[in-house]
PDB file of N, CA, C and O in Angstrom:
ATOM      1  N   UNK A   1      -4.953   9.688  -0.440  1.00  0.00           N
ATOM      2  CA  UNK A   1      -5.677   8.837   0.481  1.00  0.00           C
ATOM      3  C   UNK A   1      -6.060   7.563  -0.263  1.00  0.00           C
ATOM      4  O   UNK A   1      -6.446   7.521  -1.431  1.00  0.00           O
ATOM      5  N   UNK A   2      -5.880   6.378   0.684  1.00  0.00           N
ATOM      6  CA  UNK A   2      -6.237   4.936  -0.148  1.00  0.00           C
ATOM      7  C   UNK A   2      -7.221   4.546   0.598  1.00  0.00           C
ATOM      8  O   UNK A   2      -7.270   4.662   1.823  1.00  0.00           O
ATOM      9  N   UNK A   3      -8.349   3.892  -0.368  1.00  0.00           N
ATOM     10  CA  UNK A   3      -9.324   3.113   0.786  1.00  0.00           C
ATOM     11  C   UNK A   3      -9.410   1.818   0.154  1.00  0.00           C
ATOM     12  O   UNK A   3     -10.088   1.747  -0.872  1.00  0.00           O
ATOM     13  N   UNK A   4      -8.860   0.821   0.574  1.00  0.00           N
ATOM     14  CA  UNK A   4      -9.046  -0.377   0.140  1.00  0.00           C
ATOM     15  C   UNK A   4     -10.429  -1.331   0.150  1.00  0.00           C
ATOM     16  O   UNK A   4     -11.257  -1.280   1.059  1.00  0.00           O
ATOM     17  N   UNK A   5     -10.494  -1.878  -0.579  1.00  0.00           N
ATOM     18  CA  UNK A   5     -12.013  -2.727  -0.033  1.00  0.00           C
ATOM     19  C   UNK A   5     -11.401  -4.167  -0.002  1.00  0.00           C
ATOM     20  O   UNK A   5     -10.384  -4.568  -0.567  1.00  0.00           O
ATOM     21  N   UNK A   6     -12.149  -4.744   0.684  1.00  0.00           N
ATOM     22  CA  UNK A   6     -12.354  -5.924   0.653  1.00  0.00           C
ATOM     23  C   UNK A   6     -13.371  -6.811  -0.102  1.00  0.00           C
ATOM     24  O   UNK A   6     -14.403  -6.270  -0.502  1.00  0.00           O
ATOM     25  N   UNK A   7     -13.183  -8.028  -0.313  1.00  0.00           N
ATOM     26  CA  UNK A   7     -14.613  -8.866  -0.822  1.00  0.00           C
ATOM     27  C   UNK A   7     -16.278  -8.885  -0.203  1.00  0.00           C
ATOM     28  O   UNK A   7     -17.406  -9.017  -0.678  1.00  0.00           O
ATOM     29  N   UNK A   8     -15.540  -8.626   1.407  1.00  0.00           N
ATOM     30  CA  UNK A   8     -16.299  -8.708   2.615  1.00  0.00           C
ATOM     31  C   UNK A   8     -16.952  -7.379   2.941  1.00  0.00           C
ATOM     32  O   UNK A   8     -17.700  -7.306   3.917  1.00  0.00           O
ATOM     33  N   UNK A   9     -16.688  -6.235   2.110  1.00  0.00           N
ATOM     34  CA  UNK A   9     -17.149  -4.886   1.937  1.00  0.00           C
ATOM     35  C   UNK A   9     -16.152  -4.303   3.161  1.00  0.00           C
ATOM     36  O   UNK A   9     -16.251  -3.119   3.483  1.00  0.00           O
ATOM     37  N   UNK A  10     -15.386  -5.006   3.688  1.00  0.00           N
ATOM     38  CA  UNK A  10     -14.921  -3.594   4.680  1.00  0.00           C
ATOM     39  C   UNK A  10     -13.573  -3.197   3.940  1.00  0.00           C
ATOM     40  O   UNK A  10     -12.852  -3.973   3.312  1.00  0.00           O
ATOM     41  N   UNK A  11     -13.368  -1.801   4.140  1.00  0.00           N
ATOM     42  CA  UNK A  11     -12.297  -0.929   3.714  1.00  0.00           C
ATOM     43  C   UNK A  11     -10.981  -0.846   5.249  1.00  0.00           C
ATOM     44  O   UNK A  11     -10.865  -1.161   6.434  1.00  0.00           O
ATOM     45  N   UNK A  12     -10.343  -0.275   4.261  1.00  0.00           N
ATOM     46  CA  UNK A  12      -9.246   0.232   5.192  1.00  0.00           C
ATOM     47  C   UNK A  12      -8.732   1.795   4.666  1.00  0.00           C
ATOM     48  O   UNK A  12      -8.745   1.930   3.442  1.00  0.00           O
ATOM     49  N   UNK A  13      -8.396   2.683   5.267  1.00  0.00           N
ATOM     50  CA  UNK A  13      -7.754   3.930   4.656  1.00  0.00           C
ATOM     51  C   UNK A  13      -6.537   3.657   4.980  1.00  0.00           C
ATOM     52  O   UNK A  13      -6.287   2.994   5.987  1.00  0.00           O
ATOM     53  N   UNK A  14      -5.296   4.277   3.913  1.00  0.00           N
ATOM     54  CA  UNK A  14      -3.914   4.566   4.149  1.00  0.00           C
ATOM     55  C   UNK A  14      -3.884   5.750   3.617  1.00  0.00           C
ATOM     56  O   UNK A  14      -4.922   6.246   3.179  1.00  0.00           O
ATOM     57  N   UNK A  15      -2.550   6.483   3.557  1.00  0.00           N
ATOM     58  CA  UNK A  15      -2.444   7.743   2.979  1.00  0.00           C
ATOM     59  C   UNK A  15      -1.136   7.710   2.738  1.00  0.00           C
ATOM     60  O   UNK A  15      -0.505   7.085   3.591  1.00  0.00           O
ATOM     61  N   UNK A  16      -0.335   8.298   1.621  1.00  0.00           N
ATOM     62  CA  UNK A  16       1.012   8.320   0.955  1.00  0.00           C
ATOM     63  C   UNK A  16       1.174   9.736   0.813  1.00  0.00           C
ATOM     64  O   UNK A  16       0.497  10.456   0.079  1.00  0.00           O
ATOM     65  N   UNK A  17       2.441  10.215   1.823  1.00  0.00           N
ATOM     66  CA  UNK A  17       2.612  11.952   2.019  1.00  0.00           C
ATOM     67  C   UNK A  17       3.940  11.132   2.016  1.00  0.00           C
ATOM     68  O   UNK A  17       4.364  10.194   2.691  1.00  0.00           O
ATOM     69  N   UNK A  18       4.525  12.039   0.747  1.00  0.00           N
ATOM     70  CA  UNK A  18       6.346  12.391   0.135  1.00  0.00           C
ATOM     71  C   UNK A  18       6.501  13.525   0.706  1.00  0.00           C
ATOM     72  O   UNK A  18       7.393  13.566   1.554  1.00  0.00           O
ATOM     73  N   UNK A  19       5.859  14.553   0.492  1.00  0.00           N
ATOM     74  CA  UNK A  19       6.261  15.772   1.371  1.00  0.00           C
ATOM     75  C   UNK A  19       5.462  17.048   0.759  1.00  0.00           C
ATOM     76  O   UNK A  19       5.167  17.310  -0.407  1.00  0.00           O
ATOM     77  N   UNK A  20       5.170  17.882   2.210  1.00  0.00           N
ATOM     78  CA  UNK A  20       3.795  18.907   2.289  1.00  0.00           C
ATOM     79  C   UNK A  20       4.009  19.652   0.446  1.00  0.00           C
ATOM     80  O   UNK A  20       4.844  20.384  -0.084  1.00  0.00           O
ATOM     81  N   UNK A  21       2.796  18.983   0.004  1.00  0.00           N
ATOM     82  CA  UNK A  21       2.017  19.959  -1.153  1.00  0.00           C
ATOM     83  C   UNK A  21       2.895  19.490  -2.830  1.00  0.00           C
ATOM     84  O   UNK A  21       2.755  20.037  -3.924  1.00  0.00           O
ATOM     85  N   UNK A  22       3.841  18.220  -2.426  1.00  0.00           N
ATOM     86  CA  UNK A  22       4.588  18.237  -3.554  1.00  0.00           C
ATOM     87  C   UNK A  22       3.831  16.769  -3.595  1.00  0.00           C
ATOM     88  O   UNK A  22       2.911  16.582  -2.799  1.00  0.00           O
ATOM     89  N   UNK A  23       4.385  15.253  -4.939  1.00  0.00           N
ATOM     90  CA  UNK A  23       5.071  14.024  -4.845  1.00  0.00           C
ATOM     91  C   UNK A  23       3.211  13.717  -4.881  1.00  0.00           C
ATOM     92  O   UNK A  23       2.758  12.577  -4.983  1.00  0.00           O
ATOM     93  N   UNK A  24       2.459  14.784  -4.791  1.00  0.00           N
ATOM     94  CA  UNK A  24       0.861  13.689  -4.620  1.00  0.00           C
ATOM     95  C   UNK A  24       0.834  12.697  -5.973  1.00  0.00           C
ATOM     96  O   UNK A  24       0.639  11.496  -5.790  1.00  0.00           O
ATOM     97  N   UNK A  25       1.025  13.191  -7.279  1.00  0.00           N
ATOM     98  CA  UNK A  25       0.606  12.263  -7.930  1.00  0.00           C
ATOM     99  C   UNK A  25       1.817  11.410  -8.441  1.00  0.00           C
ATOM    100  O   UNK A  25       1.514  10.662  -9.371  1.00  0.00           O
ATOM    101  N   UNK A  26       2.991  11.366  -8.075  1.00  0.00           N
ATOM    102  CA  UNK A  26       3.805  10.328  -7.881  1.00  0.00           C
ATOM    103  C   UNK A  26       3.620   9.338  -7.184  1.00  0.00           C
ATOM    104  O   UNK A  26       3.916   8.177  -7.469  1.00  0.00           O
ATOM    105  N   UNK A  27       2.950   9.864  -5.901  1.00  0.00           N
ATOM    106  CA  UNK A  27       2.481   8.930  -4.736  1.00  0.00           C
ATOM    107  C   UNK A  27       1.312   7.937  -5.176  1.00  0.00           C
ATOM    108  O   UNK A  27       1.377   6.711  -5.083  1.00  0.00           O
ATOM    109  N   UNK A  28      -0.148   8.929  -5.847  1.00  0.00           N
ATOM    110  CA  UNK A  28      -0.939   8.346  -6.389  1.00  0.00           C
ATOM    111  C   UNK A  28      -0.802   7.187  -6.976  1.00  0.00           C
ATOM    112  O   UNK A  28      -1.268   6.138  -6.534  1.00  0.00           O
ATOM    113  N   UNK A  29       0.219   7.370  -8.604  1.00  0.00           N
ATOM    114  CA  UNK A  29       0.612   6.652  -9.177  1.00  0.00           C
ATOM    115  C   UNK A  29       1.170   5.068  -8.804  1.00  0.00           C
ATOM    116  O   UNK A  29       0.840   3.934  -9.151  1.00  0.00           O
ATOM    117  N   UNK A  30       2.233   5.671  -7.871  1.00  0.00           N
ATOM    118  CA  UNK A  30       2.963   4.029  -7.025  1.00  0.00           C
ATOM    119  C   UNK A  30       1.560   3.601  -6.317  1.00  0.00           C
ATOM    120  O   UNK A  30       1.153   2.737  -7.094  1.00  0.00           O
ATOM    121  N   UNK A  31       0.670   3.708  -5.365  1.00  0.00           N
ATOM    122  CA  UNK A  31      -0.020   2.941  -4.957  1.00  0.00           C
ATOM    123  C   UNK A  31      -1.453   2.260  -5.426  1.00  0.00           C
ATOM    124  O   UNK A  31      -2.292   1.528  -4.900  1.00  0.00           O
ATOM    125  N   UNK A  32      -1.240   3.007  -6.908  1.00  0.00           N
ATOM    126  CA  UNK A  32      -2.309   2.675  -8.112  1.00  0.00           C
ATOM    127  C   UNK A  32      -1.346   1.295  -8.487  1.00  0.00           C
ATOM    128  O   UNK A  32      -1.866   0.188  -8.625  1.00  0.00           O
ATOM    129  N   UNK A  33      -0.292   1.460  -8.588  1.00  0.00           N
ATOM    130  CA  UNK A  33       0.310   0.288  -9.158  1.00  0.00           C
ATOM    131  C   UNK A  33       0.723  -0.919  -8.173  1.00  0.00           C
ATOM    132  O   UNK A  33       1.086  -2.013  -8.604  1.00  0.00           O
ATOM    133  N   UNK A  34       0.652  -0.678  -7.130  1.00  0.00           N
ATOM    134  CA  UNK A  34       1.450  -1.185  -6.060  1.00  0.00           C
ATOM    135  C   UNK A  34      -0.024  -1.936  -6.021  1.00  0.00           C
ATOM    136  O   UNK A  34       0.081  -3.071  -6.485  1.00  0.00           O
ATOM    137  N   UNK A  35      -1.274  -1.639  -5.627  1.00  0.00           N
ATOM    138  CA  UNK A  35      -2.600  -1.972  -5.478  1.00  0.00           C
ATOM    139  C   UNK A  35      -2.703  -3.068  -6.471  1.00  0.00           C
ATOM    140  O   UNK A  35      -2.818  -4.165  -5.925  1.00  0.00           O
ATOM    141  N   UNK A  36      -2.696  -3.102  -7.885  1.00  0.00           N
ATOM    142  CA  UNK A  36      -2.986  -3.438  -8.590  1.00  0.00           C
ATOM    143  C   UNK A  36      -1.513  -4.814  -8.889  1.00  0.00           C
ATOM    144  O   UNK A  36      -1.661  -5.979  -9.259  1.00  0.00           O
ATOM    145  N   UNK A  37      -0.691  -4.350  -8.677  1.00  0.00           N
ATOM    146  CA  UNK A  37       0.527  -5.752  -8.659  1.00  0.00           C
ATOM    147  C   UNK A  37       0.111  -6.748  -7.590  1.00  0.00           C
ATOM    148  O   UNK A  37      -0.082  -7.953  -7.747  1.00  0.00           O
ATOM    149  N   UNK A  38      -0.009  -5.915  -6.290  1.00  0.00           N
ATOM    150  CA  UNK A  38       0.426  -7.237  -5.486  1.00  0.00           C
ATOM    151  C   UNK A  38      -1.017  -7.021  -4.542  1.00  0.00           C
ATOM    152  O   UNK A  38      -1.229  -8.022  -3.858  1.00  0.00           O
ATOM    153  N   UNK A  39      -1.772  -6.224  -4.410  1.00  0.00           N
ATOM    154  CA  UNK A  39      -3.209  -6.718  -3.451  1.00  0.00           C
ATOM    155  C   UNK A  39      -3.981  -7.355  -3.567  1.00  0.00           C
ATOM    156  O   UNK A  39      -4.380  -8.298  -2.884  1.00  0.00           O
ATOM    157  N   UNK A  40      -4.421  -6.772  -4.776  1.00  0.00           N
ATOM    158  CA  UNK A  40      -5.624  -7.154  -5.222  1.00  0.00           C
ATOM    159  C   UNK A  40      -5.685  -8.806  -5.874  1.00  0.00           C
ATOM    160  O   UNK A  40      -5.100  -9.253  -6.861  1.00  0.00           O
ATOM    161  N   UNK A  41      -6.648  -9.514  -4.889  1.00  0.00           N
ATOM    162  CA  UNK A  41      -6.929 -10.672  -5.149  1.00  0.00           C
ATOM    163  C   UNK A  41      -5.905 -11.469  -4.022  1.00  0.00           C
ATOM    164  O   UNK A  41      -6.045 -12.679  -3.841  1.00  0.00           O
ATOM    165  N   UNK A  42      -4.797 -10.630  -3.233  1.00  0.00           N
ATOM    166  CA  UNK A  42      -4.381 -11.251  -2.076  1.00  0.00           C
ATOM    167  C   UNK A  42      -5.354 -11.588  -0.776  1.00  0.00           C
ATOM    168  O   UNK A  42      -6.568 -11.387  -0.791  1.00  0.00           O
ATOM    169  N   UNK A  43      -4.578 -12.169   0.426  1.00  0.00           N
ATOM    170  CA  UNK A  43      -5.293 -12.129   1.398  1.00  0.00           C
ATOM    171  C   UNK A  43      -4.965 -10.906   2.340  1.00  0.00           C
ATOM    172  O   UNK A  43      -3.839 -10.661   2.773  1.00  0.00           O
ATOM    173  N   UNK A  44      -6.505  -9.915   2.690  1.00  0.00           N
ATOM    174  CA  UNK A  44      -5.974  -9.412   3.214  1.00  0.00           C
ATOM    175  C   UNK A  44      -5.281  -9.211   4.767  1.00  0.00           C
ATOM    176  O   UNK A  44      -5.019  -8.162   5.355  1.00  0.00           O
ATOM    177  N   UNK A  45      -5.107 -10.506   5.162  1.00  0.00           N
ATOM    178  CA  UNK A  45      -4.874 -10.777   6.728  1.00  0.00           C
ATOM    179  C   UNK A  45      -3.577 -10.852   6.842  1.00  0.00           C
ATOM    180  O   UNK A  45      -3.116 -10.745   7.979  1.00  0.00           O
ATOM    181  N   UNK A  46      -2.715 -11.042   5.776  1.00  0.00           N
ATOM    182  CA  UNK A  46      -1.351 -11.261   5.739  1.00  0.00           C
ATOM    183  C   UNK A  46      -0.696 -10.273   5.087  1.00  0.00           C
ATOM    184  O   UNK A  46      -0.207 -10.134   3.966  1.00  0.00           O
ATOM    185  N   UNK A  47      -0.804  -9.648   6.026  1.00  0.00           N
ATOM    186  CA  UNK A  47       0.010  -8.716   5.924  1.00  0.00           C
ATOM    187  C   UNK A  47       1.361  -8.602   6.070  1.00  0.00           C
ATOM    188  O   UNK A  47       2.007  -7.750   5.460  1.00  0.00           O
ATOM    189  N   UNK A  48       1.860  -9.413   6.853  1.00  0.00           N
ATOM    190  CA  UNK A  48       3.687  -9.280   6.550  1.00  0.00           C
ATOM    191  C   UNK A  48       3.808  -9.907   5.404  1.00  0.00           C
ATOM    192  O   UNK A  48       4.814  -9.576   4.776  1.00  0.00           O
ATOM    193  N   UNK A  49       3.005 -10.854   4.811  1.00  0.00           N
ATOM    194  CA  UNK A  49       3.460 -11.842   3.894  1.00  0.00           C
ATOM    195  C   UNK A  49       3.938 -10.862   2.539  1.00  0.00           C
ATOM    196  O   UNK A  49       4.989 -10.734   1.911  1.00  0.00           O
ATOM    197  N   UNK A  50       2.416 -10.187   2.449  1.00  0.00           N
ATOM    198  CA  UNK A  50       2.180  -9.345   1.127  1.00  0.00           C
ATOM    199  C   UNK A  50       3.329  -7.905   1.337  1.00  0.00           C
ATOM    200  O   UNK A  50       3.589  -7.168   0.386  1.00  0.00           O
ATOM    201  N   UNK A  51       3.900  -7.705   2.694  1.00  0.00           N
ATOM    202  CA  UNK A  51       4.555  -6.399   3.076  1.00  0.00           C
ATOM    203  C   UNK A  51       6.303  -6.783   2.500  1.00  0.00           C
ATOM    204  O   UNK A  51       7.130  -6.132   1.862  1.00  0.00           O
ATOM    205  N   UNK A  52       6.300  -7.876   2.982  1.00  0.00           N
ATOM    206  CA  UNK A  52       7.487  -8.510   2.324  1.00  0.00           C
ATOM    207  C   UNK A  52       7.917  -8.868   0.901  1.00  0.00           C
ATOM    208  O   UNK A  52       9.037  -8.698   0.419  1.00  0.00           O
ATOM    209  N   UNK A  53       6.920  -9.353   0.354  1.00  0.00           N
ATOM    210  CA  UNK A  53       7.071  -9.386  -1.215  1.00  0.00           C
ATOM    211  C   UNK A  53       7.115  -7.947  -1.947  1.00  0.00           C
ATOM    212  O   UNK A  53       8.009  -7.640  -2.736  1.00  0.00           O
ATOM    213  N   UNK A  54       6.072  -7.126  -1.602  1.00  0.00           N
ATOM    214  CA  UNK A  54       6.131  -5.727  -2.231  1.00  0.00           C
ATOM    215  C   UNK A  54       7.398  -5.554  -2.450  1.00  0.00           C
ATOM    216  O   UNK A  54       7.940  -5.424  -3.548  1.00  0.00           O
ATOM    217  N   UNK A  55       8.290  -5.544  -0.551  1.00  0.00           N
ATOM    218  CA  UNK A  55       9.724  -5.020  -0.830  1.00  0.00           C
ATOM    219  C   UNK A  55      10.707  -6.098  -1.614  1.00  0.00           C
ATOM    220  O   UNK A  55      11.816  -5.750  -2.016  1.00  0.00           O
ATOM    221  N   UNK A  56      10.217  -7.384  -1.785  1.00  0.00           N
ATOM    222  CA  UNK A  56      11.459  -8.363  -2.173  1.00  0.00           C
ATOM    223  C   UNK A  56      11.602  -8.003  -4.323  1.00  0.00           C
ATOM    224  O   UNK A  56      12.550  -7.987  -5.108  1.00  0.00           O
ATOM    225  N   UNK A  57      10.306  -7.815  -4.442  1.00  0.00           N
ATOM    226  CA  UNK A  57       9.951  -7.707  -5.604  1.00  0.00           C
ATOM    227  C   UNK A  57      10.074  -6.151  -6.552  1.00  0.00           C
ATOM    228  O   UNK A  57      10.142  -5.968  -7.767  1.00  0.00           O
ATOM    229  N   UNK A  58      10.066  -5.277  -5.499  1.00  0.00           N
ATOM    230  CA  UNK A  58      10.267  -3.810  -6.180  1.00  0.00           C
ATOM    231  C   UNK A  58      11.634  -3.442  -5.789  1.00  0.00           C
ATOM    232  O   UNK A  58      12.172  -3.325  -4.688  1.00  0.00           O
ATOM    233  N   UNK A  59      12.187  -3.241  -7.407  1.00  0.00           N
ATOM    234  CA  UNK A  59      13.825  -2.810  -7.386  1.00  0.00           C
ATOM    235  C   UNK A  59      14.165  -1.670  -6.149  1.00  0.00           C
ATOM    236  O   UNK A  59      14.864  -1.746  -5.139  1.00  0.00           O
ATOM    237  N   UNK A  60      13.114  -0.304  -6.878  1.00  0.00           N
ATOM    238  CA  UNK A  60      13.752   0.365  -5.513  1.00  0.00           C
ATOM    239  C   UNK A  60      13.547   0.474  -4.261  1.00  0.00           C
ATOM    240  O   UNK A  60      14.165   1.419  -3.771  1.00  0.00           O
ATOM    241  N   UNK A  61      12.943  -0.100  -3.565  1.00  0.00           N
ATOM    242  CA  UNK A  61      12.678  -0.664  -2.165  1.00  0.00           C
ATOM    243  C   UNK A  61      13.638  -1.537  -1.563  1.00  0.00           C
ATOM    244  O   UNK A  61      13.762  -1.900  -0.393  1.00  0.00           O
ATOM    245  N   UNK A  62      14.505  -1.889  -2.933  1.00  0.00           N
ATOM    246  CA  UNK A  62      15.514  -2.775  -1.895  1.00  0.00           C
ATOM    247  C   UNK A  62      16.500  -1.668  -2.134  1.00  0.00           C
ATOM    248  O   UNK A  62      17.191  -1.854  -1.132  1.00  0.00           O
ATOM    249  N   UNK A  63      16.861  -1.013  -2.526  1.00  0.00           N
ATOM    250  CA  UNK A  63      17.811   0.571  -2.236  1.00  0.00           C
ATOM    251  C   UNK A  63      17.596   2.014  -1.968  1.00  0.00           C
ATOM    252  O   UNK A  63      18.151   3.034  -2.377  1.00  0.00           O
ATOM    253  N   UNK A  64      16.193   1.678  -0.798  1.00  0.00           N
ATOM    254  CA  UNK A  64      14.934   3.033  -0.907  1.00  0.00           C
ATOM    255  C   UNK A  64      14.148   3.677  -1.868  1.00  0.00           C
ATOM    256  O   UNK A  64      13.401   3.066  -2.632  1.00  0.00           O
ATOM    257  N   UNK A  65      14.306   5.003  -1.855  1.00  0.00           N
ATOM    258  CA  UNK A  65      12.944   5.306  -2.679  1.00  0.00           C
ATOM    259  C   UNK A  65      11.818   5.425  -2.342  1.00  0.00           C
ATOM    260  O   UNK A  65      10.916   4.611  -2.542  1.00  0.00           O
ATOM    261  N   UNK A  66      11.724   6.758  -1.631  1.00  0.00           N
ATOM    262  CA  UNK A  66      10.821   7.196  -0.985  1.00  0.00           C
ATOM    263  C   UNK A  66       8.918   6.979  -1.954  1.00  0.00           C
ATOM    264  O   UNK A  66       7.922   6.475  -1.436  1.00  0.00           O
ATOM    265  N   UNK A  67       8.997   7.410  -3.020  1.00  0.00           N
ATOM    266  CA  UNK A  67       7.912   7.165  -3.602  1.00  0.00           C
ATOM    267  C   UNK A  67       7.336   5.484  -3.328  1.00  0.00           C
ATOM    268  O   UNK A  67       6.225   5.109  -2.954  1.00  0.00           O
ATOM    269  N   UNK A  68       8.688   4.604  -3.711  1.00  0.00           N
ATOM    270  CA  UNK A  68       8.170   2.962  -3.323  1.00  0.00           C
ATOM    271  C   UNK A  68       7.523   2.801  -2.244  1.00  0.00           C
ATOM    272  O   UNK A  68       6.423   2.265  -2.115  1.00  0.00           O
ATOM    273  N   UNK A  69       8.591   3.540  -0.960  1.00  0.00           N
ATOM    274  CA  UNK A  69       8.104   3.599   0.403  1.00  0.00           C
ATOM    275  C   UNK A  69       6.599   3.832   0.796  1.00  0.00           C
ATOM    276  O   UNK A  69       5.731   3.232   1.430  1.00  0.00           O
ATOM    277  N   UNK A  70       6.733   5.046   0.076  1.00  0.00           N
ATOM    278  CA  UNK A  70       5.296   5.823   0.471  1.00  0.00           C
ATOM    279  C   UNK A  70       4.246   5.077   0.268  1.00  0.00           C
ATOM    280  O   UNK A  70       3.412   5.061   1.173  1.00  0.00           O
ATOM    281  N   UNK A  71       3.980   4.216  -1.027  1.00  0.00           N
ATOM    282  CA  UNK A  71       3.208   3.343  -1.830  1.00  0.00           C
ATOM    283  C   UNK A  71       3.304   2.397  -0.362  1.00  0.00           C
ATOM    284  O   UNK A  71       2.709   2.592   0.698  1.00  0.00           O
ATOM    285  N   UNK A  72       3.818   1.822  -0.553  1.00  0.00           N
ATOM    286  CA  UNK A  72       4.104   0.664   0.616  1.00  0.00           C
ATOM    287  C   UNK A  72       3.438   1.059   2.057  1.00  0.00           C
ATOM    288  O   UNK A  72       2.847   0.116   2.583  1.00  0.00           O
ATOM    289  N   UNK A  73       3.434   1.637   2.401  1.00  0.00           N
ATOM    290  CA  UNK A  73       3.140   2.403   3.557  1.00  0.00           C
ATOM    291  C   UNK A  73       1.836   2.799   3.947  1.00  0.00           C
ATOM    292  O   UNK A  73       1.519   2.979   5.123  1.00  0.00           O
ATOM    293  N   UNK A  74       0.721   3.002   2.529  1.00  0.00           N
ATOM    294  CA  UNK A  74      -0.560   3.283   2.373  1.00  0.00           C
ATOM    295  C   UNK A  74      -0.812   2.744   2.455  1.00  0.00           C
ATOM    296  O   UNK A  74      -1.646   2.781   3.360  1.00  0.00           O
ATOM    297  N   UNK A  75      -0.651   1.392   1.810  1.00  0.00           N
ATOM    298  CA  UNK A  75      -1.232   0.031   1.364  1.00  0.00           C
ATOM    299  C   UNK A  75      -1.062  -0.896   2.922  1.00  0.00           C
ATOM    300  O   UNK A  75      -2.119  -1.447   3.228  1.00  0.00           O
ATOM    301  N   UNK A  76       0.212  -1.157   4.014  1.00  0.00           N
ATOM    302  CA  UNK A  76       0.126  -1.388   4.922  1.00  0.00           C
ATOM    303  C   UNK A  76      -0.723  -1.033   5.624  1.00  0.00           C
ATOM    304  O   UNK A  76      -1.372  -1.973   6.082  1.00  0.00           O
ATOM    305  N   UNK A  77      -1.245   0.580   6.147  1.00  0.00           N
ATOM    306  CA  UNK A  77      -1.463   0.885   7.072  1.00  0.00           C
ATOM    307  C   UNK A  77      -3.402   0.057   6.912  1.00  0.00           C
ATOM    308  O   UNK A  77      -4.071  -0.451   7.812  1.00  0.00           O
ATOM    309  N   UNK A  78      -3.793   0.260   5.289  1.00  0.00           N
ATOM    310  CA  UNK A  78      -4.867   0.095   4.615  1.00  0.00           C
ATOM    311  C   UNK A  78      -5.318  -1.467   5.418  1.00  0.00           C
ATOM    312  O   UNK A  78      -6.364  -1.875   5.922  1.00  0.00           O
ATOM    313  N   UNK A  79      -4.119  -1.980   5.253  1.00  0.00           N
ATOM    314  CA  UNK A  79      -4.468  -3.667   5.280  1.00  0.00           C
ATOM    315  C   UNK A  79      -4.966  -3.552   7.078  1.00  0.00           C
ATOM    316  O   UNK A  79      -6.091  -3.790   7.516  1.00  0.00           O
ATOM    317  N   UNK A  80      -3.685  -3.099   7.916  1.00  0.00           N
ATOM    318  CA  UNK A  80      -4.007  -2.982   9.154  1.00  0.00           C
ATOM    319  C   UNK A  80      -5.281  -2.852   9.764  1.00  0.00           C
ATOM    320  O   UNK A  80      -5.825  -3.674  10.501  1.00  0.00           O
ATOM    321  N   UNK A  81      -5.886  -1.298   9.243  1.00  0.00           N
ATOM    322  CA  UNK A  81      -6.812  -0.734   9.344  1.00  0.00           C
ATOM    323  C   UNK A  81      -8.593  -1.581   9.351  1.00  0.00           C
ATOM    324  O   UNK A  81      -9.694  -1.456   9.887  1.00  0.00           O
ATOM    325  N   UNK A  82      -7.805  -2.512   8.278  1.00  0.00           N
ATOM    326  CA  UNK A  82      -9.207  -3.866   7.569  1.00  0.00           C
ATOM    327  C   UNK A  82      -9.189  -4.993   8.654  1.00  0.00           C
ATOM    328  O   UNK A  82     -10.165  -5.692   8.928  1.00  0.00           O
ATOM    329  N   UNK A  83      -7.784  -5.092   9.318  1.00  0.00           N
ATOM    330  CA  UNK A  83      -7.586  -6.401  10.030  1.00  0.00           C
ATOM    331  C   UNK A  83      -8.392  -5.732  11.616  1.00  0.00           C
ATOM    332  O   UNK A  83      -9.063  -6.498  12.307  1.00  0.00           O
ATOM    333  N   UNK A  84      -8.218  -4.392  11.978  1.00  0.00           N
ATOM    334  CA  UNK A  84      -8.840  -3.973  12.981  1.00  0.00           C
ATOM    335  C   UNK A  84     -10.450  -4.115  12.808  1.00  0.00           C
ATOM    336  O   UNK A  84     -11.124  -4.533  13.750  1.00  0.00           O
ATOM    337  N   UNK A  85     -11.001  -3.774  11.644  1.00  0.00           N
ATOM    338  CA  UNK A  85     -12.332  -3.988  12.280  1.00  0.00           C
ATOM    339  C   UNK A  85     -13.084  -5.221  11.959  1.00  0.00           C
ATOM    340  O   UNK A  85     -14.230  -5.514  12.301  1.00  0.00           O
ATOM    341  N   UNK A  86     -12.360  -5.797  11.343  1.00  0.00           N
ATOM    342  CA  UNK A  86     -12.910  -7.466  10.709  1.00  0.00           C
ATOM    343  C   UNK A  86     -13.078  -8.135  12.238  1.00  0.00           C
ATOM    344  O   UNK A  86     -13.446  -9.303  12.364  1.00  0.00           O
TER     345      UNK A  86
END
């Protein structure tokens, strides 16, 4: 489970599931890193902007890779989640 914060104190939750009971701390890992490359200190309203670079910029995302995915996917839903209650 991801909870993002904002500057503005509001959060967002995402969650990164590879598959039932396996991949958690693979998953962990990518969106510890994924967080820390490309969010933090972005905006979080732009979300295609930042959704697009993740994938332009991470090797295996441009030839899948479910772990990249998954990362990617937390962190989207996170941003969404922030843009809903702002």
């Amino acid at each position: 489970m991801l909870r993002l914060w904002t500057d503005a104190g509001i959060y967002g939750l995402g969650e990164v599931a590879l598959a039932y009971g396996t991949g958690s701390a693979a998953g962990a890992a990518m969106v510890r890193q994924l967080v820390e490359r490309y969010a933090l200190g972005a905006d979080p309203f732009r979300i295609e902007q930042l959704w697009h670079r993740m994938f332009r910029e991470t090797f295996w995302a441009l030839g899948g890779g479910p772990v990249v995915y998954g990362g990617m996917s937390a962190i989207d839903v996170a941003l969404w989640d922030i843009k809903g209650k702002a």
